[in-house]
C-alpha positions as CSV (number, residue, x, y, z in Angstrom):
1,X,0.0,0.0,0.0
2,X,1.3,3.3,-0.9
3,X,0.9,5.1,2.5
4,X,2.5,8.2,3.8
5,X,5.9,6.8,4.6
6,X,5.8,4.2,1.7
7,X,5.5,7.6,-0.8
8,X,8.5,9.3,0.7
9,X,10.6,6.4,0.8
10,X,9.8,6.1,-2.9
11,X,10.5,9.9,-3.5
12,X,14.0,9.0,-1.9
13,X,14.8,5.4,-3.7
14,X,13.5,6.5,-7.0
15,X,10.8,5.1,-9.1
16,X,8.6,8.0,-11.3
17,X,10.1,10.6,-9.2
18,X,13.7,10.2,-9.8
19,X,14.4,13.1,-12.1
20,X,18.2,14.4,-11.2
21,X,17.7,18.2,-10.2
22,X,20.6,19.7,-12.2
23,X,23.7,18.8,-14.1
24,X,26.9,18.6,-11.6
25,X,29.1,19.7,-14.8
26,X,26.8,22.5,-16.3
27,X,28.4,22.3,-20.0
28,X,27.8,18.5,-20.1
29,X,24.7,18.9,-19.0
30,X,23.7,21.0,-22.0
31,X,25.8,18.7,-24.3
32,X,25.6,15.2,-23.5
33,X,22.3,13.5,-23.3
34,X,21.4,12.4,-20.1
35,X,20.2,8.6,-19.8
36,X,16.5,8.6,-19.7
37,X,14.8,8.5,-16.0
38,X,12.1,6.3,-15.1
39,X,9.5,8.9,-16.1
40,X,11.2,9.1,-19.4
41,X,11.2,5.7,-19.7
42,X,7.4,5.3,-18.9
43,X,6.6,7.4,-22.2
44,X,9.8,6.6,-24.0
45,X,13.2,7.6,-24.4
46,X,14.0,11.1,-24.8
47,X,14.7,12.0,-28.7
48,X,14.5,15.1,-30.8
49,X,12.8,18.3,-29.3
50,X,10.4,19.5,-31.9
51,X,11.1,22.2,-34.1
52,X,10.4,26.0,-32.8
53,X,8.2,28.0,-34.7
54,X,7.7,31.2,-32.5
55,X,4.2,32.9,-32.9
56,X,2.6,30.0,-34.8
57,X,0.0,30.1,-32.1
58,X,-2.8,32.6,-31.3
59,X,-2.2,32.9,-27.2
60,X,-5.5,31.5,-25.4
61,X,-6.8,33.2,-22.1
62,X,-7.7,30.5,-20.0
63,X,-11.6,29.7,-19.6
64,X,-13.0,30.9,-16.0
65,X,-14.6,28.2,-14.4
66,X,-18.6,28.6,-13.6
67,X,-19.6,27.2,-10.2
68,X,-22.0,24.2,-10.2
69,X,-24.6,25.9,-7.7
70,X,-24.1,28.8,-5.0
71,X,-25.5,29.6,-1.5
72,X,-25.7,33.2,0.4
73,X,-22.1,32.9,1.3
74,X,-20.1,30.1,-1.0
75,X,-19.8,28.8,-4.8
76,X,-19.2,25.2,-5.5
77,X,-17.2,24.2,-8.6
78,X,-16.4,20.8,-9.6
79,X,-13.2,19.7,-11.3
80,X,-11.5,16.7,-12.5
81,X,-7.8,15.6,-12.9
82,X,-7.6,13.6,-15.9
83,X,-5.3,12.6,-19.3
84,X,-6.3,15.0,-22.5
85,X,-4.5,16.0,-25.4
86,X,-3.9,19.4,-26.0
87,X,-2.0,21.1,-29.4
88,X,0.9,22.7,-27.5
89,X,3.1,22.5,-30.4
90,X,1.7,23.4,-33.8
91,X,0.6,20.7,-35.8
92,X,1.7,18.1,-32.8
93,X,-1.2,16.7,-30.1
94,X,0.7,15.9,-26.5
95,X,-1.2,14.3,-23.7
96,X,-0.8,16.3,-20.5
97,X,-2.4,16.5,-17.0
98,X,-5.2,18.4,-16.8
99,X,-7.8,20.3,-13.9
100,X,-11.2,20.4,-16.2
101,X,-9.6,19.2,-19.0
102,X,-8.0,22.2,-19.8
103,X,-4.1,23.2,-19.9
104,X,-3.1,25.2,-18.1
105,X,-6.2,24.7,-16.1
106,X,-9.2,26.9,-15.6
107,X,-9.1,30.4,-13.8
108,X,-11.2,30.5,-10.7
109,X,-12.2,33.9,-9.6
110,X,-13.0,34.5,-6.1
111,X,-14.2,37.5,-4.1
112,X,-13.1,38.1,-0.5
113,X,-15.2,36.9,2.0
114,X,-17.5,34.4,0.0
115,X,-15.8,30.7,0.3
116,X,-14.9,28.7,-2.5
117,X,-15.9,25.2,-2.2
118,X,-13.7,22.8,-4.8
119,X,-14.3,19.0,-4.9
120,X,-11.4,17.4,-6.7
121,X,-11.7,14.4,-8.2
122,X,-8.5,12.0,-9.4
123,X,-9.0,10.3,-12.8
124,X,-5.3,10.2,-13.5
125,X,-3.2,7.1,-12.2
126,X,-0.9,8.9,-10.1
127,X,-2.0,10.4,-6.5
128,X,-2.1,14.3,-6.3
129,X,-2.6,16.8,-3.6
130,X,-4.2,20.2,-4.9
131,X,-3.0,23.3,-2.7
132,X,-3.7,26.9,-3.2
133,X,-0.5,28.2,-3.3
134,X,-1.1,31.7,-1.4
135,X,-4.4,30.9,-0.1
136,X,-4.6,31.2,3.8
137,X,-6.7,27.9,4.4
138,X,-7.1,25.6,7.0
139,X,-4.5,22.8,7.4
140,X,-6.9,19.9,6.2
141,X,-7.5,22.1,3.3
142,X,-4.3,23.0,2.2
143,X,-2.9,20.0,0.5
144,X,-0.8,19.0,2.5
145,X,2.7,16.6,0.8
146,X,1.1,13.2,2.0
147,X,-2.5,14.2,2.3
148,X,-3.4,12.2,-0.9
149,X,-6.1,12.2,-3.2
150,X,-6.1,8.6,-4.8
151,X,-6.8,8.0,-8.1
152,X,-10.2,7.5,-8.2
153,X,-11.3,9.1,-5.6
154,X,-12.7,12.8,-4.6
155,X,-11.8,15.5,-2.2
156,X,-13.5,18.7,-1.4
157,X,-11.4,21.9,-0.5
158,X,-12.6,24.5,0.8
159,X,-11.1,28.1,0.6
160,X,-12.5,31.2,3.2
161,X,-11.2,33.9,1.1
162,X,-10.4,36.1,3.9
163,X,-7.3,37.7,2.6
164,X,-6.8,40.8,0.7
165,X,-6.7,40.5,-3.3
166,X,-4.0,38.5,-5.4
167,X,-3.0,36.6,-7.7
168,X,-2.9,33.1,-6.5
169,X,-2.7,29.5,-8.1
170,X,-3.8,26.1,-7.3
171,X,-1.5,23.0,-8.5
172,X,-0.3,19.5,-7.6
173,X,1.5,18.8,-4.0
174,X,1.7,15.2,-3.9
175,X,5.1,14.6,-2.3
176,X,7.7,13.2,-4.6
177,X,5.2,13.7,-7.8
178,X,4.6,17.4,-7.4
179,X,7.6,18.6,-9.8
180,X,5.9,15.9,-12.7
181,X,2.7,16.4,-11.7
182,X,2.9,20.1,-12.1
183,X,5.3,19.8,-15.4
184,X,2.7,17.6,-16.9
185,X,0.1,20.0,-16.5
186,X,-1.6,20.2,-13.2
187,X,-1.5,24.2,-12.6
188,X,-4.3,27.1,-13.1
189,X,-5.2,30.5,-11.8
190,X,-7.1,31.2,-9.1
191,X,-7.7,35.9,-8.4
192,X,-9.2,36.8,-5.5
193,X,-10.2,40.3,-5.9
194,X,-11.6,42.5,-2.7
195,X,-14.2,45.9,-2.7
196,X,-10.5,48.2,-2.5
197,X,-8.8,46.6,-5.2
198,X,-12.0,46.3,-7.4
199,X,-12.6,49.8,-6.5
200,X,-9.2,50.9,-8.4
201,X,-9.2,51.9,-11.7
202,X,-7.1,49.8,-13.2
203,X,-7.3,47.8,-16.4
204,X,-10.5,45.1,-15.8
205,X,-12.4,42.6,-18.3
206,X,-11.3,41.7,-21.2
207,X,-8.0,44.1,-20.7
208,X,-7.4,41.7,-17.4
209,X,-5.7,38.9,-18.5
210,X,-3.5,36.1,-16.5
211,X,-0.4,34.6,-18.2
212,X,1.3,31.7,-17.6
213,X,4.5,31.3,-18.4
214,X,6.8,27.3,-18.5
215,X,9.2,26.0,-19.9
216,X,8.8,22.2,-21.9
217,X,10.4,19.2,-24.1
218,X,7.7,18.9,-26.6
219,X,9.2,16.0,-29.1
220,X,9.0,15.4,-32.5
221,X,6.1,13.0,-32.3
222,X,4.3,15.4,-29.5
223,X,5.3,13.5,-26.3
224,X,5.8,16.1,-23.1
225,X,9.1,14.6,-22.1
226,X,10.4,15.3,-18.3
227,X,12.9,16.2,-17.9
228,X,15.8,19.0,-16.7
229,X,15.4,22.4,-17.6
230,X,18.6,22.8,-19.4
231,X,17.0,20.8,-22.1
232,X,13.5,22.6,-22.4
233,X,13.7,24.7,-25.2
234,X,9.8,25.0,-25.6
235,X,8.4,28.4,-24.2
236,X,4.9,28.4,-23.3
237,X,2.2,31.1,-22.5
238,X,-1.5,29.4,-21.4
239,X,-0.2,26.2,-22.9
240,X,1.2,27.2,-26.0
241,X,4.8,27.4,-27.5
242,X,5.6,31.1,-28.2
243,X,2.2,32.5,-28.9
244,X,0.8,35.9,-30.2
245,X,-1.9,37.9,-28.6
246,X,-3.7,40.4,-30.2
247,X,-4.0,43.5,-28.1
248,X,-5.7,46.9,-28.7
249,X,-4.3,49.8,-28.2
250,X,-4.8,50.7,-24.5
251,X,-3.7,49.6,-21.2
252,X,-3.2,46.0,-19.9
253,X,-3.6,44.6,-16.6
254,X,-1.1,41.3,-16.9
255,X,-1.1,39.4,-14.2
256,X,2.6,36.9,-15.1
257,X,2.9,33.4,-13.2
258,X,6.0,31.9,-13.4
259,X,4.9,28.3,-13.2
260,X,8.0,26.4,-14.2
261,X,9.0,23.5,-12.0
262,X,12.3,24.2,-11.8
263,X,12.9,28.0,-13.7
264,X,13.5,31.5,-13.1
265,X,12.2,33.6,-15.8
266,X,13.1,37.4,-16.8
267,X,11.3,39.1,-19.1
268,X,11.5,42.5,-20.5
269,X,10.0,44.0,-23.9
270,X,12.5,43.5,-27.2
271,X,12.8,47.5,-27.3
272,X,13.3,48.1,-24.0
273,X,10.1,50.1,-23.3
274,X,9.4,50.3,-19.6
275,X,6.0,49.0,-17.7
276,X,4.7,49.4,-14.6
277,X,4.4,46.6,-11.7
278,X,1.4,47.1,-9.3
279,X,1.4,43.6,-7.5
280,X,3.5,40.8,-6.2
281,X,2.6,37.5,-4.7
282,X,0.5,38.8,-1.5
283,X,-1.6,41.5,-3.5
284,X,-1.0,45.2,-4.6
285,X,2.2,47.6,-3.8
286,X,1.9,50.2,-1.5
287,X,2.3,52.0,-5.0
288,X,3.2,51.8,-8.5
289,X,6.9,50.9,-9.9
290,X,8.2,51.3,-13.3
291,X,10.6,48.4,-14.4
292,X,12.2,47.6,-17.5
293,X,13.0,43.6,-16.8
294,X,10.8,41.4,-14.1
295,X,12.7,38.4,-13.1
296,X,10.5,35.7,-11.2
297,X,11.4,32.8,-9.6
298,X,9.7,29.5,-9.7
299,X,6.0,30.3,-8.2
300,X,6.5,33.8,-8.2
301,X,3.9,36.1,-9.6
302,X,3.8,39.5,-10.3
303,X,1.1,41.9,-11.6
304,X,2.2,44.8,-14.2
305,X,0.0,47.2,-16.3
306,X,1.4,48.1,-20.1
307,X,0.2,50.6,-22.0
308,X,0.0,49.5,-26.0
309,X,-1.4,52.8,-26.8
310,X,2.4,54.1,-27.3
311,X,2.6,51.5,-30.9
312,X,0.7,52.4,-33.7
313,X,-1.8,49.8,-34.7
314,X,-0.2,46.8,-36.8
315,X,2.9,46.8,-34.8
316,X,4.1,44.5,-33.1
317,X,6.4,44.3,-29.8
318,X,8.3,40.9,-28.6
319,X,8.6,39.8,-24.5
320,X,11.4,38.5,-24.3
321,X,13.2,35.8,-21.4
322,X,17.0,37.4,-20.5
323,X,17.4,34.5,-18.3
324,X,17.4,32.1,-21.5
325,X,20.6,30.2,-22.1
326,X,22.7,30.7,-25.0
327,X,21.1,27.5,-26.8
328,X,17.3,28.5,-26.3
329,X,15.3,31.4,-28.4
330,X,14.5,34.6,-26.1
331,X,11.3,34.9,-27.2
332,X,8.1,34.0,-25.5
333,X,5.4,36.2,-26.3
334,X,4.7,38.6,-29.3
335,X,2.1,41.3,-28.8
336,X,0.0,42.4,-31.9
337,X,-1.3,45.9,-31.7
338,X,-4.2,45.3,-34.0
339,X,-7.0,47.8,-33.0
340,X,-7.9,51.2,-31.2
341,X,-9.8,50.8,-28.3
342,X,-11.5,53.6,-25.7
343,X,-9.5,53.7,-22.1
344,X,-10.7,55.2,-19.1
345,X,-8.4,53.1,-17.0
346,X,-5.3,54.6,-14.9
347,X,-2.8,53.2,-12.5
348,X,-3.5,55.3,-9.1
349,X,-0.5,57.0,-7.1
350,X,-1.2,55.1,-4.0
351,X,-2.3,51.4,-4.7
352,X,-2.3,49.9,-0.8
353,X,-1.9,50.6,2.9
354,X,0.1,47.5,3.2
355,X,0.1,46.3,7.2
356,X,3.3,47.5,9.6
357,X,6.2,44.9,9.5
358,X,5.8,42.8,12.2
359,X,7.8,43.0,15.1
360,X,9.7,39.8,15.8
361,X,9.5,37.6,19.3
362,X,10.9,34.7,17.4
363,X,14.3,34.3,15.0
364,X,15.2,31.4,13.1
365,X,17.9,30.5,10.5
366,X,17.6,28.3,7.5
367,X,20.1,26.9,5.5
368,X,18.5,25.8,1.8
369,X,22.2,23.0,0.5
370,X,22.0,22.5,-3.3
371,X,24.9,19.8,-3.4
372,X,25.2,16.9,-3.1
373,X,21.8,17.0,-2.1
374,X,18.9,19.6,-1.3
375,X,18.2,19.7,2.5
376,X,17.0,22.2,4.6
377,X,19.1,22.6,7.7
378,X,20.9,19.6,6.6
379,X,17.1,17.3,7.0
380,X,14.8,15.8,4.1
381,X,11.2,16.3,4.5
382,X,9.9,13.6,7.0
383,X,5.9,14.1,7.7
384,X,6.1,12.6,10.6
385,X,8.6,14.8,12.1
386,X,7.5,18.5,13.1
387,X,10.7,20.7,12.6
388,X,9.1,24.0,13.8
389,X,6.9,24.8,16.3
390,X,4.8,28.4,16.7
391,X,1.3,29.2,18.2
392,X,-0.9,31.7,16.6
393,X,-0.3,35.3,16.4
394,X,3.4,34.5,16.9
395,X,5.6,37.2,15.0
396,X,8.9,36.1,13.9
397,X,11.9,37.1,11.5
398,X,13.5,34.1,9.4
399,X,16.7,34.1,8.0
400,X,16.9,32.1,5.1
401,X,20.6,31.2,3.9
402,X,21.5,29.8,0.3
403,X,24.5,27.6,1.0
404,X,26.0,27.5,-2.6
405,X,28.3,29.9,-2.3
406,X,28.7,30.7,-6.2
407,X,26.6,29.9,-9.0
408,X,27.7,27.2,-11.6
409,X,26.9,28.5,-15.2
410,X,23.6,27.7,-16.4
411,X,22.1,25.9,-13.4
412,X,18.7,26.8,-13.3
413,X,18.7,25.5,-9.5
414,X,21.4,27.4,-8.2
415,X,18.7,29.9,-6.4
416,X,16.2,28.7,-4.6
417,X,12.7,29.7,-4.5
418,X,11.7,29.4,-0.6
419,X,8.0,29.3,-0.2
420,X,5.5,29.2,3.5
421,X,2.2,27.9,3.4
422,X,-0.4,29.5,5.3
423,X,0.8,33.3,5.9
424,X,2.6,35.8,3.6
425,X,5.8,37.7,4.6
426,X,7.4,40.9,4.0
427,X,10.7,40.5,2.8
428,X,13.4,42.9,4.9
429,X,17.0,42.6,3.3
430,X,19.4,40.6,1.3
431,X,22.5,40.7,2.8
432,X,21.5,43.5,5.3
433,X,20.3,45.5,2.2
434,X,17.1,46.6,2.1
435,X,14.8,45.7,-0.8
436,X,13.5,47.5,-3.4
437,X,9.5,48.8,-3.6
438,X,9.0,46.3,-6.2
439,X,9.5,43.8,-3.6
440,X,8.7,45.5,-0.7
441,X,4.8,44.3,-0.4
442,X,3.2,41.1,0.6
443,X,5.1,38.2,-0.9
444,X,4.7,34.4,-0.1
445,X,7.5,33.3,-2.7
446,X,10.8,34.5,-2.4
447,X,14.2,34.3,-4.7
448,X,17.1,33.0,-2.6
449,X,20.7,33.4,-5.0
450,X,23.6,32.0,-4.3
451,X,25.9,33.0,-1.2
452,X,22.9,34.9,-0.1
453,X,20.7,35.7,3.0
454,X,17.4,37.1,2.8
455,X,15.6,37.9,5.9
456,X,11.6,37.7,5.7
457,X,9.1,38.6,8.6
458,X,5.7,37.2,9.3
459,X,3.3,36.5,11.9
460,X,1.4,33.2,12.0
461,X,-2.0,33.1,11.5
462,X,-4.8,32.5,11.5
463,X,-5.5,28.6,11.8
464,X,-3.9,25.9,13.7
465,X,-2.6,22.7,12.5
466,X,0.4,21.1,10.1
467,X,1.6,23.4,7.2
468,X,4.9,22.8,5.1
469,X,7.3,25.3,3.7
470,X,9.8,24.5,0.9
471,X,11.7,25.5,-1.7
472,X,9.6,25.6,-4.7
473,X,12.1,25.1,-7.2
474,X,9.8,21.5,-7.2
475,X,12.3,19.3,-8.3
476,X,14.4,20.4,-4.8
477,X,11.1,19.7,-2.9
478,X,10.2,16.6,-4.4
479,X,13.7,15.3,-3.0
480,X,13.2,16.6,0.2
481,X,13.9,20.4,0.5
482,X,11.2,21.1,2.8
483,X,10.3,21.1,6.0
484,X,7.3,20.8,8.4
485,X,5.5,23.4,11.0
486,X,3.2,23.3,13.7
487,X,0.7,25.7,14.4
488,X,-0.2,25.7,17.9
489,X,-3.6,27.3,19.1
């Protein structure tokens, strides 16, 4: 039986899950094929990536999903994780994982203070865990590493929406299948929006539009291969390689997911033109902040507003990924400006009163280890062993340290992408430097480089029970970089 210490000790041995995080030698890596892992095996060896044709796609905005019947206070929506085959590639069908059959999956949108009620049934052959990843939920909710949903079978999940308004996500958590799980398609959007934000006039409708962004093997014949990132050359926005969007010529709220298993993205316009960034992870800015590049790490999300009134209509502009390797195409998104379009919208001065920093009773250190193998304060993920303990309303500072004290060329993994269920944090310093505004506001992701410390503060809240945190580059969480709290009444 494949029980909560039966699944980790797989996760460790090997099996579906052994997928080797990162090249030790980075050049061979990128050179030498690797020999193929079990999930690899499972679906074939690896071959020939397909050809890339960028902007042979129209970009799709993913569906929102309608609830199956509503009370005074909560909407129930149905979903199903199941095999489809989706046209990722042009002219190639790849089967994936899919919420609702769709890929990514489909957008929820929730509004503070009415619940959302999800019941979450498995049709796929693997066990999955679905958590909200930013949702403040109560512990049997949250989707926890070894709380399983077994094929066949149906959970419900229910989320209080109590928070202010973000962009959040909901995706695999099943420990040890999470980084394939997610790769393979199990991912979609989930915005909570609140009276304030709503009440802003920024960009809404049809000019509000998530987007998606992962890396892929597609081969020749259409398989979704696993494997490391170094050897993803496939780009994809809402699920397909290198799309185009048409736009009109106005202002855009874009809300941009980095949900790559195991990348950091950064992406800037091809001519350089500035935008402006208005949320992170845990909701608005206190206010706005013009950027020129946007780097996320895995899980991190950020919301910006561009303005394609500044191109003439039937011009185009390119996003483009800096943070590509020297083998891999920068693009991943073209924007066509094919129409004019009326715009009341505006970004306002002031966005948020974001909370006062907490002030710490608690301190802790954490050191994230890359090589040879990811720990956390030199410990793999046991769910039976709680490694932090805190009681509600406890406010404490963390010090999260990356132990790799340089980074290897190329290596995707080299920073970490440290992640707490339950509460967000405000992020003080790296390396007793104080952030800038763009990260300043309410985060629950955070980039960790190499030879760094970043100090985060948050206080715990508002439900008791078992949460995890984690670094979410996933392939370093699937082998055990995470960790397990307590949350004492």
């Amino acid at each position: 039986m494949l029980n909560r210490r039966n699944l980790l000790r797989a996760a460790t041995l090997g099996g579906p899950v052994a997928l080797f995080p990162w090249g030790l030698i980075p050049n061979l890596a990128q050179t030498a094929p690797a020999a193929p892992t079990a999930a690899q095996a499972r679906s074939g060896a690896r071959g020939r990536a397909a050809r890339i044709v960028p902007f042979a796609h129209a970009m799709q905005v993913p569906p929102v999903l309608s609830p199956v019947s509503r009370t005074d206070s909560s909407d129930l929506y149905q979903l199903r994780m199941a095999e489809t085959e989706v046209e990722i590639v042009k002219g190639l069908l790849t089967t994936v994982r899919a919420f609702g059959g769709c890929f990514p999956g489909p957008t929820i949108r929730a509004v503070k203070g009415r619940e959302v009620v999800v019941q979450q049934t498995n049709d796929l052959d693997v066990h999955t865990s679905v958590h909200l990843h930013g949702g403040h939920v109560r512990s049997q909710y949250d989707g926890l590493p070894m709380d399983l949903v077994e094929p066949g079978e149906t959970r419900e999940y229910r989320y209080p929406n109590e928070q202010v308004a973000a962009s959040l996500w909901y995706h695999d958590h099943a420990h040890g299948l999470e980084a394939e799980n997610v790769y393979r398609g199990l991912a979609g959007a989930y915005l909570l929006s609140d009276p304030h934000e709503s009440g802003l006039p920024l960009p809404g409708g049809e000019y509000d539009i998530p987007l998606l962004i992962r890396d892929a093997r597609i081969e020749t014949d259409g398989r979704l291969v696993y494997t490391d990132p170094y050897e993803c050359p496939h780009m994809l926005v809402n699920g397909k390689e290198r799309p185009y969007f048409e736009v009109a010529a106005r202002k855009y709220r874009l809300r941009v997911f980095n949900v790559s298993p195991n990348r950091h993205v950064s992406l800037r316009f091809a001519d350089g033109a500035p935008f402006t960034q208005i949320a992170s992870d845990g909701g608005l800015l206190a206010g706005p902040v013009e950027l020129h590049e946007l780097t996320l790490a895995g899980a991190e999300r950020a919301e910006i507003v561009v303005d394609f009134a500044r191109y003439p209509v039937g011009e185009s502009v390119v996003l483009e990924n800096t943070a590509a390797l020297e083998t891999e195409r920068p693009e991943v998104l073209r924007f066509d400006i094919t129409r004019t379009a009326e715009d009341r919208s505006r970004v306002p001065d002031v966005l948020a009163t974001l909370p006062p920093i907490p002030e710490a009773t608690v301190h802790r250190d954490f050191w994230l280890t890359t090589f040879p193998d990811t720990r956390i304060n030199g410990r793999k993920y046991d769910p039976d062993r709680t490694d932090v303990r805190t009681t509600v309303g406890t406010s404490e500072i963390w010090t999260i340290h990356n132990h790799l004290t340089r980074r290897p060329a190329g290596v995707f993994h080299a920073p970490h992408s440290f992640h707490t269920h339950l509460v967000r944090f405000r992020v003080l310093d790296r390396d007793g430097e104080p952030v800038g505004p763009a990260e300043a506001g309410l985060k629950d992701t955070v980039a960790i480089h190499p030879g760094e410390s970043v100090r985060i503060a948050m206080t715990w809240g508002e439900y008791p029970g078992e949460y995890v945190y984690h670094c979410h580059h996933l392939v370093h969480s699937s082998h055990g970089q995470m960790g397990r709290i307590d949350v004492l009444p």
